[in-house]
Backbone as a chain_set.jsonl record, in Angstrom:
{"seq": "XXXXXXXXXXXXXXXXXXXXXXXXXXXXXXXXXXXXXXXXXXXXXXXXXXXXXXXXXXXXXXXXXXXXXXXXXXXXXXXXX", "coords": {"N": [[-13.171, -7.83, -6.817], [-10.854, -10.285, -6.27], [-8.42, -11.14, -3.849], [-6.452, -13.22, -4.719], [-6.578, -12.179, -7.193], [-4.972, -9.217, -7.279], [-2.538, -9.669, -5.622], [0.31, -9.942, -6.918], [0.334, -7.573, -8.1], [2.592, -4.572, -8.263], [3.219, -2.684, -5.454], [2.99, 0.942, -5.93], [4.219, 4.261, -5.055], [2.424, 7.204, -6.171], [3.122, 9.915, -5.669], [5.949, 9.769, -5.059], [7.189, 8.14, -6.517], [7.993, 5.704, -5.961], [9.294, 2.004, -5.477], [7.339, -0.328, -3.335], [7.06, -2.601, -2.958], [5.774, -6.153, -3.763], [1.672, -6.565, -3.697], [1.78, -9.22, -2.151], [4.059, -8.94, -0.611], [3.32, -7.194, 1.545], [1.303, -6.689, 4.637], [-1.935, -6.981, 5.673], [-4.315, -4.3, 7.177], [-7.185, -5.195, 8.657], [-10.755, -3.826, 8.848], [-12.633, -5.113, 11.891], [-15.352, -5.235, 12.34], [-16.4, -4.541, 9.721], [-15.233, -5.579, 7.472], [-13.738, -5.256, 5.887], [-10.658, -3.232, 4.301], [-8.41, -1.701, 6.058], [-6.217, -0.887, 6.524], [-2.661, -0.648, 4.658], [0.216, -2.608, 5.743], [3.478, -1.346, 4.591], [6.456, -2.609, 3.062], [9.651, -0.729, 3.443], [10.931, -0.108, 0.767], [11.733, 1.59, -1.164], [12.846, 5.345, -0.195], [10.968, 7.449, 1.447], [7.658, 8.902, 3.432], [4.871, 10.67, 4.372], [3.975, 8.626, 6.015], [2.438, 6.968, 8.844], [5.054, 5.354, 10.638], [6.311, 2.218, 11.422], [7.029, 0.282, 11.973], [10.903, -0.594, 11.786], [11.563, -0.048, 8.643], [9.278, -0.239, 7.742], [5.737, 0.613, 6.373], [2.778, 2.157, 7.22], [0.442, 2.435, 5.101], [-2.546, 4.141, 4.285], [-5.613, 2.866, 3.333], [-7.107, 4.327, 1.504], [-5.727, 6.258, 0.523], [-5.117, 4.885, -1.701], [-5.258, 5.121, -5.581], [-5.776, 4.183, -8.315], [-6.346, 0.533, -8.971], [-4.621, -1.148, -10.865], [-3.674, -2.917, -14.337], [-0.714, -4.157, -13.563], [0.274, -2.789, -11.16], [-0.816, -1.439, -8.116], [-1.692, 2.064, -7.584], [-0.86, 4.876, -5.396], [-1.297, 7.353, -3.498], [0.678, 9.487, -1.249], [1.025, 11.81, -0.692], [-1.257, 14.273, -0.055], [-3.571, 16.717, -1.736]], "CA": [[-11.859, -8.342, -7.127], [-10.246, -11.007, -5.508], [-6.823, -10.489, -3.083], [-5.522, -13.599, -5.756], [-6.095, -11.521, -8.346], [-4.085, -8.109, -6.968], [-1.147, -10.219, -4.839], [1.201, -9.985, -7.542], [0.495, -6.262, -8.518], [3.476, -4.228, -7.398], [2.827, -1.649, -4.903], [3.95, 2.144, -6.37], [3.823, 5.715, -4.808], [2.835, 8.48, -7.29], [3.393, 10.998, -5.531], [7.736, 9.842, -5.428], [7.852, 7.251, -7.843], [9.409, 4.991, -5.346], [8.369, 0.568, -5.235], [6.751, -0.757, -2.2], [7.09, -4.039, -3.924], [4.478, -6.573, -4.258], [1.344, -6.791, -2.097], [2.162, -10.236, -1.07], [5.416, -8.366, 0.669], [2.759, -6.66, 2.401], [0.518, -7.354, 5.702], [-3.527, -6.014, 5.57], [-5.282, -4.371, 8.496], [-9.068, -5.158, 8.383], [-11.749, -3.651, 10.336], [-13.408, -6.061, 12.799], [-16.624, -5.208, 12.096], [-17.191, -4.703, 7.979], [-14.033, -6.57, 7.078], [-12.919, -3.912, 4.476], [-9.412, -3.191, 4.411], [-8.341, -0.326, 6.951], [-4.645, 0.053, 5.31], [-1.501, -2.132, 4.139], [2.113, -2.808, 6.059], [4.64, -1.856, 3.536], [8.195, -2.004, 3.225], [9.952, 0.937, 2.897], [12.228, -0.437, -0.296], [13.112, 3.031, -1.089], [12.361, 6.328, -0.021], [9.586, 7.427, 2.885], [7.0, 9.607, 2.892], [3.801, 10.863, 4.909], [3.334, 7.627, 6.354], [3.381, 6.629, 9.692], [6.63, 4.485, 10.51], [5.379, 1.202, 12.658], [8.278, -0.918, 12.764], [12.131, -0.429, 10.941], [11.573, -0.137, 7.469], [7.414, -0.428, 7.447], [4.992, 1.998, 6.505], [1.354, 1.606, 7.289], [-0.802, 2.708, 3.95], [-4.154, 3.531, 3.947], [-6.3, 2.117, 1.954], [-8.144, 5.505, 1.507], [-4.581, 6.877, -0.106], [-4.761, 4.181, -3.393], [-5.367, 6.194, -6.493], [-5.812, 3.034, -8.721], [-5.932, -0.304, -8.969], [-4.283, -1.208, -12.432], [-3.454, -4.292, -14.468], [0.552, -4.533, -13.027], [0.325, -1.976, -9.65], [-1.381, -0.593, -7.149], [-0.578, 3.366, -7.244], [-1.264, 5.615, -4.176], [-0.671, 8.771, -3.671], [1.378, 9.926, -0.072], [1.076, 13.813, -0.337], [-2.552, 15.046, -0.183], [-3.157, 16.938, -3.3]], "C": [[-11.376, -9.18, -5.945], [-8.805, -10.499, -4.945], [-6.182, -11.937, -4.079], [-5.16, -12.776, -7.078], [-5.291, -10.126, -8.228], [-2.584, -8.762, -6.116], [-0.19, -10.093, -5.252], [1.54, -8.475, -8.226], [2.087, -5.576, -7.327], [3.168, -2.53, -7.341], [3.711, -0.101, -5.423], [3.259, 3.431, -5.751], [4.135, 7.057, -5.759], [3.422, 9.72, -7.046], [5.433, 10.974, -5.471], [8.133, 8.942, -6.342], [8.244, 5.645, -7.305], [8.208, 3.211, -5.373], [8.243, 0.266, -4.168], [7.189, -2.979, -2.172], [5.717, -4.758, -3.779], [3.433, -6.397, -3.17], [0.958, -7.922, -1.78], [3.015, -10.0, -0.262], [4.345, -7.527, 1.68], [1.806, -7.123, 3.57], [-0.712, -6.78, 5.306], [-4.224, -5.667, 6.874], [-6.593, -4.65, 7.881], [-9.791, -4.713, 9.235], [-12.608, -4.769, 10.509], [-14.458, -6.08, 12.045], [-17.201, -5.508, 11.041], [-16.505, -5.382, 7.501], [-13.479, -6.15, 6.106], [-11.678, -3.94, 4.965], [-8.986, -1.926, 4.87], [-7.028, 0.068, 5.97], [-4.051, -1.202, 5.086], [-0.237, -1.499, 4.374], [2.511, -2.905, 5.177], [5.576, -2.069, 3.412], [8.024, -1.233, 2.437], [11.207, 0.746, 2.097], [12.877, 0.576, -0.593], [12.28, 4.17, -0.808], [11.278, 6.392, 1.72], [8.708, 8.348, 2.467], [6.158, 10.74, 4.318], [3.72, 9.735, 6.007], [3.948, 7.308, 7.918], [4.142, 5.236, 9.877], [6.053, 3.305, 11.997], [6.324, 0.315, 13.102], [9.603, -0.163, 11.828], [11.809, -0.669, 9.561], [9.808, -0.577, 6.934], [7.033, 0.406, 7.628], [3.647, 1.633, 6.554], [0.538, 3.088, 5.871], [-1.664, 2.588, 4.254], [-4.638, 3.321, 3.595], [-6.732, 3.166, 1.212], [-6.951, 6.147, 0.403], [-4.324, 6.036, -1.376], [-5.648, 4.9, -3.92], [-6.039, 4.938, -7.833], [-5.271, 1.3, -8.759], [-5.441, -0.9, -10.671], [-4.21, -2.974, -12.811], [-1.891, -5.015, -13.965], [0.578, -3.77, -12.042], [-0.913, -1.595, -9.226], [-0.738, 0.084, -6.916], [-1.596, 3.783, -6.149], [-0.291, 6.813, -4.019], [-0.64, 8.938, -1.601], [1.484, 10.909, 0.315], [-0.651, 14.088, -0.662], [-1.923, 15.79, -1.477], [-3.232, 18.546, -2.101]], "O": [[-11.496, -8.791, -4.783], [-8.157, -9.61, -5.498], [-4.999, -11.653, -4.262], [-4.128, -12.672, -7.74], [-4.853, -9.826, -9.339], [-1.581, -8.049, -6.153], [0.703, -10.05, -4.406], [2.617, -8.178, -8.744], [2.457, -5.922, -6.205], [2.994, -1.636, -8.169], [4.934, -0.04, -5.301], [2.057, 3.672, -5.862], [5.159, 7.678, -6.044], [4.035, 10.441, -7.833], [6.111, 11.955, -5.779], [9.234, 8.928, -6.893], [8.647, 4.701, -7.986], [6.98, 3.144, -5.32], [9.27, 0.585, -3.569], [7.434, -3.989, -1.513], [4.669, -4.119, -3.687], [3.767, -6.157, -2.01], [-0.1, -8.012, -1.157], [3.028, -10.606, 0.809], [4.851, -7.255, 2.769], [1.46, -8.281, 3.338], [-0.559, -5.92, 4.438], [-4.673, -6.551, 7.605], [-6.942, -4.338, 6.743], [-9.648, -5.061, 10.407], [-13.219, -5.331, 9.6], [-14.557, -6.876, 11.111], [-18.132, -6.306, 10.931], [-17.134, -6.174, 6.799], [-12.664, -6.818, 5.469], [-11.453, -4.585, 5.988], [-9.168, -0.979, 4.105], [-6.875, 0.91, 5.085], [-4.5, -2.344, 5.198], [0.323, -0.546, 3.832], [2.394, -3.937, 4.517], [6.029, -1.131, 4.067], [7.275, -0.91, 1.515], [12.3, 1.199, 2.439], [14.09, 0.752, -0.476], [11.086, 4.116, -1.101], [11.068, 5.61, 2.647], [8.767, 8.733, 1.299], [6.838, 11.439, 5.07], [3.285, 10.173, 7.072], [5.121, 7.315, 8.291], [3.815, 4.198, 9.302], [5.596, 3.572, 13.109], [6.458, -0.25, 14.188], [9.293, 0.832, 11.173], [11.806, -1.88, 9.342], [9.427, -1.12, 5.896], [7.356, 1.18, 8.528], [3.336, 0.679, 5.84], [0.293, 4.288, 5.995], [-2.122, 1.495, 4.587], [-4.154, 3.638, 2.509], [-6.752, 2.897, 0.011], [-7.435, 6.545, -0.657], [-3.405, 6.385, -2.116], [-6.624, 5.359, -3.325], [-7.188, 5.277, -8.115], [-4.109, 0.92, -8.614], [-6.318, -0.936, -11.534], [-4.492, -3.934, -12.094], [-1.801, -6.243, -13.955], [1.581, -4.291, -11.554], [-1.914, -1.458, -9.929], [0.354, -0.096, -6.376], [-2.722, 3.324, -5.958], [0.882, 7.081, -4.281], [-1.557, 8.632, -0.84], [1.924, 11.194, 1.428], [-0.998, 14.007, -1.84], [-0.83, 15.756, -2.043], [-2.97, 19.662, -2.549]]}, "num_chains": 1, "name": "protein.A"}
């Protein structure tokens, strides 16, 4: 999958419900090396969670914590099961 084709999905946490909004509002870490996607800067539109807090109102997601990728979001889950 291409990052054109997910940019417009809007980011959601299952475990509160709450929107992240899209992930063009978001930044991407990558690792150096393999170039995979380590996590994703979110805003914190509503709610917080698990996550650690990196700047005022940003939450760093890991990639490891998305649950699916769908045809309108990307969900992720914030509470271990």
């Amino acid at each position: 999958m291409r990052l054109s084709e997910i940019g417009n999905k809007e980011i959601v946490d299952l475990s509160t419900g709450n929107s992240h909004g899209q992930l063009w509002d978001a930044e991407m870490i990558f690792d150096k090396k393999s170039g995979k996607i380590k996590s994703v800067l979110v805003p914190a539109l509503q709610g917080g969670g698990f996550f650690r807090r990196t700047i005022d109102n940003i939450y760093e997601l890991p990639w490891s914590s998305v649950v699916i990728i769908g045809d309108d979001m990307i969900i992720f889950k914030s509470t271990p099961d």
